[in-house]
C-alpha positions, 0 to 999 in steps of 0.5 A: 500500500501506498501508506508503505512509502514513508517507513521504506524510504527510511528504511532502505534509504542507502539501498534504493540511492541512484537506483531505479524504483518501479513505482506501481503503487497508488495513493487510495485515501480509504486504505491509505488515509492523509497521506494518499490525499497528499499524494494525489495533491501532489501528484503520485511520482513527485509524491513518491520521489520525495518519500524515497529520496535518492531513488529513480522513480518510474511509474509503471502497472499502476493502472493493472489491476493485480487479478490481472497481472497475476494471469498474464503469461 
């Protein structure tokens, strides 16, 4: 979940630094409450790019849902 983003950046700061993120998530504010507000605000790449600073953000699946990616071959 979007929500995740914050913890993660900290987390793995040294490990995500100069390397590319594919960011396939989206900021849904029932699930993942002000910061997906935020997000959608913001717009969700800048949004992501500043919660996982150092890291290259590309933003890509998000638009498929996950039933579906499970059954593509």
């Amino acid at each position: 979940p979007y929500r995740a983003l914050p913890e993660l950046g900290k987390d793995l700061a040294a490990l995500l630094a100069g390397k590319i993120v594919i960011d396939t998530s989206n900021p849904f504010a029932g699930r993942d409450g002000e910061i997906a507000t935020w997000a959608r605000d913001r717009g969700a790449g800048l949004a992501s790019a500043q919660l996982l600073p150092g890291a290259r953000i590309v933003r890509a699946f998000n638009a498929i849902g996950y039933a579906r990616m499970g059954a593509a071959h």
